[in-house]
C-alpha positions as CSV (number, residue, x, y, z in Angstrom):
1,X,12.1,35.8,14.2
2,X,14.9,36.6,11.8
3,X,14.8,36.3,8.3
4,X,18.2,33.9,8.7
5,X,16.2,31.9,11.1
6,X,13.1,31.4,9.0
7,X,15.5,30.6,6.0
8,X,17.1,28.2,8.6
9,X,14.1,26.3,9.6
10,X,12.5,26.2,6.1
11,X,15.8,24.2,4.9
12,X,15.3,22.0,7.8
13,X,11.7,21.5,6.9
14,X,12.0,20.9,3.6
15,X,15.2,18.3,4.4
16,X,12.8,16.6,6.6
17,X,10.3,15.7,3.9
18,X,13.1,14.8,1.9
19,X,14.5,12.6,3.3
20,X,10.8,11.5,4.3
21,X,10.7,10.8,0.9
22,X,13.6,9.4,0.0
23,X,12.5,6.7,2.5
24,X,8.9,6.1,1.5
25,X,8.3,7.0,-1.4
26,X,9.3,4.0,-3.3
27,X,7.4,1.7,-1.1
28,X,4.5,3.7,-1.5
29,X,4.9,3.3,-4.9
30,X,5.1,-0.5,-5.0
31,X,2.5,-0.6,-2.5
32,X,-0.1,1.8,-4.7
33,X,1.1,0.2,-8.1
34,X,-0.5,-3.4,-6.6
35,X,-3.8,-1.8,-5.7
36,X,-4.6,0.7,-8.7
37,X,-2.7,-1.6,-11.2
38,X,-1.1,1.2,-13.2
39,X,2.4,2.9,-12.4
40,X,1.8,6.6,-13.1
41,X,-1.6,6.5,-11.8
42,X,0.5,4.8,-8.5
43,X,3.0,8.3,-9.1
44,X,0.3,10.6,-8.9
45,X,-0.8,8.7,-5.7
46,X,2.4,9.1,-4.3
47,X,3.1,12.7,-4.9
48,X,-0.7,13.6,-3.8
49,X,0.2,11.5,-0.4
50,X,2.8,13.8,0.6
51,X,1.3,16.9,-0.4
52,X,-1.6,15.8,2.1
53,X,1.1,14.5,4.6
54,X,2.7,18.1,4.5
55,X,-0.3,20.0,4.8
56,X,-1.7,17.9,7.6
57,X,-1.2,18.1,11.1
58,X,2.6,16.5,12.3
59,X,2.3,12.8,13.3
60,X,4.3,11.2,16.0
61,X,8.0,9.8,14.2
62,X,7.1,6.1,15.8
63,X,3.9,5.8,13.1
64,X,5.6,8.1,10.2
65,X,5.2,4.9,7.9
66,X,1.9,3.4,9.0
67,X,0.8,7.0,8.3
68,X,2.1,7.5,5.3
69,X,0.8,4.0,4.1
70,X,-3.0,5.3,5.7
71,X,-3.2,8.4,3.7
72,X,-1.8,6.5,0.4
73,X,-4.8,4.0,1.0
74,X,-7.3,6.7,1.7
75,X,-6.5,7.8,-2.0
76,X,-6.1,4.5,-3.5
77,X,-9.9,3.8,-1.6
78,X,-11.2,7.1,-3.1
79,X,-9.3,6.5,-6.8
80,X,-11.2,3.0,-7.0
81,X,-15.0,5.0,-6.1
82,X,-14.5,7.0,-9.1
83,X,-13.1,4.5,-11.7
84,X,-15.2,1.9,-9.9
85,X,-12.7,-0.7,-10.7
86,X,-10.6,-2.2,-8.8
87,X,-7.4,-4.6,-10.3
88,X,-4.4,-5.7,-8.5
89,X,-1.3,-6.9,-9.9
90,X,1.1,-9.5,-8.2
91,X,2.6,-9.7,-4.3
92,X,6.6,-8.7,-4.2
93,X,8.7,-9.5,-7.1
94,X,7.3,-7.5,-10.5
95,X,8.4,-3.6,-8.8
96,X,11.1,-5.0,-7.0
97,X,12.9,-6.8,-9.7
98,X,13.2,-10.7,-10.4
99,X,10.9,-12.8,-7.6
100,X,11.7,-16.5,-8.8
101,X,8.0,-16.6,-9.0
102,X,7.6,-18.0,-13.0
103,X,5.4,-16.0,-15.2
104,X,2.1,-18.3,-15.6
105,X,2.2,-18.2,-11.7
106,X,2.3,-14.5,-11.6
107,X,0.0,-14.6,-13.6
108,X,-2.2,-16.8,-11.7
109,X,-1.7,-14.5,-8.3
110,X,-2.5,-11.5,-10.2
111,X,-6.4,-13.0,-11.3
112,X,-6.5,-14.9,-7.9
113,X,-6.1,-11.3,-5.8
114,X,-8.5,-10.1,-8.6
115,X,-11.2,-12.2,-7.3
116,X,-10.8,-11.2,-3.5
117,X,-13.1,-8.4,-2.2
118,X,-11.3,-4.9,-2.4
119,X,-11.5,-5.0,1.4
120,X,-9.6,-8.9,2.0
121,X,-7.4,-7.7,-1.1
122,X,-5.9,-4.5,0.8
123,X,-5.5,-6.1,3.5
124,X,-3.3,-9.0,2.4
125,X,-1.0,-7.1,0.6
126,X,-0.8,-4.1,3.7
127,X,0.0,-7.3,6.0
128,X,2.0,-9.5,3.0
129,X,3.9,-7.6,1.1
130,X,4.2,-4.0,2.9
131,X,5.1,-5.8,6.2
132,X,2.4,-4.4,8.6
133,X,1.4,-6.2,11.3
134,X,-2.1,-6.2,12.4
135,X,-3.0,-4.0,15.0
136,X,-1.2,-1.0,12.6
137,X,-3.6,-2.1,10.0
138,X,-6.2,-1.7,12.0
139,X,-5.5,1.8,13.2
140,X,-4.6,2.8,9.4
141,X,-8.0,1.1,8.7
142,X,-10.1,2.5,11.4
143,X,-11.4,-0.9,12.1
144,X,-10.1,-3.7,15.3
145,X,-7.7,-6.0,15.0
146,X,-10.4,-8.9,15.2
147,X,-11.6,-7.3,11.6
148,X,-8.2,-7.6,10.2
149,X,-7.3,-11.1,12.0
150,X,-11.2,-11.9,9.9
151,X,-10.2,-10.2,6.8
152,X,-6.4,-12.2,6.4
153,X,-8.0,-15.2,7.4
154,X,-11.1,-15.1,5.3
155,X,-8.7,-13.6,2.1
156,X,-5.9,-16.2,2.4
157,X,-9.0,-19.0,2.5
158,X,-10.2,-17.6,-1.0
159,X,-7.0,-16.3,-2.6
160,X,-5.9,-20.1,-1.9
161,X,-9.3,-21.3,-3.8
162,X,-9.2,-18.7,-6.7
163,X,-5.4,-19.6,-7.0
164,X,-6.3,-23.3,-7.1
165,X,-9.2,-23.2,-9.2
166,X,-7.8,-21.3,-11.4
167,X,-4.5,-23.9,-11.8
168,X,-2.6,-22.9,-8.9
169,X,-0.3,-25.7,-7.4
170,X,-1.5,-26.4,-3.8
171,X,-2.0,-22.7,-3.1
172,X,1.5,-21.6,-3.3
């Protein structure tokens, strides 16, 4: 192979991840900012999911975002083992400008999502606000789709309580 050809299909590479990026990576960043609770730790996240997307083996284009979103749980899973603390912050609206939601409500959503398992909580917001349905989430999860039909039932059931009990108008 020529060196014009290498120098050729390194630009394509690295145009690929790019624009991989340019796609993703602000999702992932919404997405991880919910589930660490903290915006630069949510950068690092995102940076450190592409370094392992790059390094690892190439994924089919179809699941490119449910495998991006995998990896970016996987480290988001193994931040929480070693802070042992898990907090989430609101569903769509605080990354992604003005929701309509009012504050004390955010508020409210924020401690209710805080009560759910870390588990119920994940997969809420993978199926809520990132839009996956739920036989991705259970291939990003490793677990069947029964689980995940279990875990969005069982975690709308108690967000709706926490979000009640907590003041919450008729679980909205």
């Amino acid at each position: 192979m020529e060196a014009a050809e290498v120098n050729e299909r390194a630009a394509a590479v690295s145009s690929y991840w790019a624009a991989l990026y340019a796609e993703y990576a602000a999702g992932l960043a919404g997405f991880l900012t919910k589930v660490v609770g903290d915006r630069e730790v949510a950068a690092e996240l995102v940076q450190e999911t592409f370094v392992r997307a790059i390094r690892a083996e190439p994924v089919d284009q179809r699941f490119v975002r449910r495998w991006l979103y995998r990896i970016a749980s996987n480290l988001a899973r193994d931040h929480h083992r070693h802070r042992r603390l898990l907090r989430f912050v609101p569903f769509s609206g605080i990354e992604r400008g003005p929701s309509g939601i009012p504050d004390p409500e955010i508020d409210l959503i924020h401690r209710a999502l805080q009560a759910l398992p870390a588990a119920q909580a994940t997969t809420l917001l993978l199926h809520y606000d990132a839009g996956f349905s739920r036989s991705e989430i259970a291939a990003m999860e490793g677990i069947t789709e029964e689980a995940v039909k279990s875990r969005l039932a069982r975690g709308r059931e108690r967000f709706i309580r926490e979000f009640e009990r907590l003041g919450g108008v008729d679980g909205r």
